[in-house]
C-alpha positions in Angstrom: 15.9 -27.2 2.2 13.6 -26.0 -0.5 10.8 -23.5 1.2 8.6 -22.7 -2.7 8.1 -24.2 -5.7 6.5 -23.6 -9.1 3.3 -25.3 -10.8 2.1 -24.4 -13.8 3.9 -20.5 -13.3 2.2 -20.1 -10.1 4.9 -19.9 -7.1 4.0 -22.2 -3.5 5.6 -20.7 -0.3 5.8 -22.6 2.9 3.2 -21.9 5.0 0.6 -21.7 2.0 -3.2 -22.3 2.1 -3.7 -24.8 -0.8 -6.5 -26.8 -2.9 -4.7 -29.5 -4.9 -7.1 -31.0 -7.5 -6.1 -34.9 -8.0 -6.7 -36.9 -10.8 -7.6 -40.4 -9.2 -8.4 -43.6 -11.6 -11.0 -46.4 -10.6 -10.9 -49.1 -13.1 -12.3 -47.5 -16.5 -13.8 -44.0 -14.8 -11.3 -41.4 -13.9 -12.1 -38.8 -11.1 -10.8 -35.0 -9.8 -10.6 -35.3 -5.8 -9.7 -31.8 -3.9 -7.3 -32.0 -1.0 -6.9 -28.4 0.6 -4.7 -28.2 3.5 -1.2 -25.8 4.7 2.3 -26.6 3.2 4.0 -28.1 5.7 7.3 -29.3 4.3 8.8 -29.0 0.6 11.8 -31.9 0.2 13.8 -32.1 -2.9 15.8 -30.5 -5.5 15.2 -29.5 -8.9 12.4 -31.2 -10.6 12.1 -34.1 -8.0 10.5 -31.9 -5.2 7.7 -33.1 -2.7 5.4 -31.0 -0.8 3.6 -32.4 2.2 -0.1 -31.1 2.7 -1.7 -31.5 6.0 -5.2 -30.3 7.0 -7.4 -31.3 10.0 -10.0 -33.9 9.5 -13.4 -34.4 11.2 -13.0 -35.3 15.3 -9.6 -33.5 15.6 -7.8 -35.7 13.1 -5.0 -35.2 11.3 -4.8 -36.1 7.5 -1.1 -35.2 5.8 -0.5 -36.3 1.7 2.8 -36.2 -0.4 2.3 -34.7 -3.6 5.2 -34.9 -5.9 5.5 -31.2 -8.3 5.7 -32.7 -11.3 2.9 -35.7 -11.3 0.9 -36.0 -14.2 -1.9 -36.7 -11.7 -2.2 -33.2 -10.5 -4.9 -31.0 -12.3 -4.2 -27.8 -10.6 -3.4 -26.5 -7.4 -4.9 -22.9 -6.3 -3.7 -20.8 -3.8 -6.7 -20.1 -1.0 -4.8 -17.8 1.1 -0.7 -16.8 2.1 0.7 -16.8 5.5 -0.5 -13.5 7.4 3.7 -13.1 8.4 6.8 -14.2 7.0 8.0 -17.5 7.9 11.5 -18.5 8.4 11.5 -22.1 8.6 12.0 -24.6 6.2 9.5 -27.1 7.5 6.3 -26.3 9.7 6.1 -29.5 11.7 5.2 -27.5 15.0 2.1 -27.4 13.3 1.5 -31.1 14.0 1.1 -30.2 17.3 -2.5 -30.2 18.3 -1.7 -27.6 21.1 0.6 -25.4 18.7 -0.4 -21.8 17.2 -2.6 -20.9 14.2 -0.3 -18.8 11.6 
């Protein structure tokens, strides 16, 4: 159970406050799409890690996204903010919870 991760020399943590820039393609045009959200989960070993980003959408919904580390299809991801304590879990799926605590 990986809980950080590496991008471009920048280290991810569990617990994270991210903005993942993603290239998207539409026929001939190609597009950078922001996605900002909290780490959630990190799966994977080695260069074939995952990190699941989930962030609440509009009328209480929520959105989560799979980002693989090493897709060519990320443009950058920037750190917004860091956990206010440590965390020691590998995976922060109480935060799915609609009812669950703010970190």
């Amino acid at each position: 159970m990986a809980i950080k991760f590496t991008h471009q020399d920048a280290e991810f943590r569990i617990g994270d406050t991210v903005k993942v820039n993603y290239k998207i393609k539409e026929k001939d045009k190609e597009r950078i799409q922001a996605f900002d959200g909290i780490i959630i989960a990190i799966k994977g070993t080695l260069e074939n890690k995952n990190f699941v980003v989930s962030k609440n959408a509009a009328d209480g919904i929520r959105v989560e996204r799979i980002f693989p580390t090493n897709s060519p299809w990320i443009d950058s991801i920037k750190k917004l903010r860091s956990p206010k304590r440590t965390l020691h879990r590998a995976k922060l799926y109480f935060l799915r919870d609609p009812r669950a605590r703010n970190i």
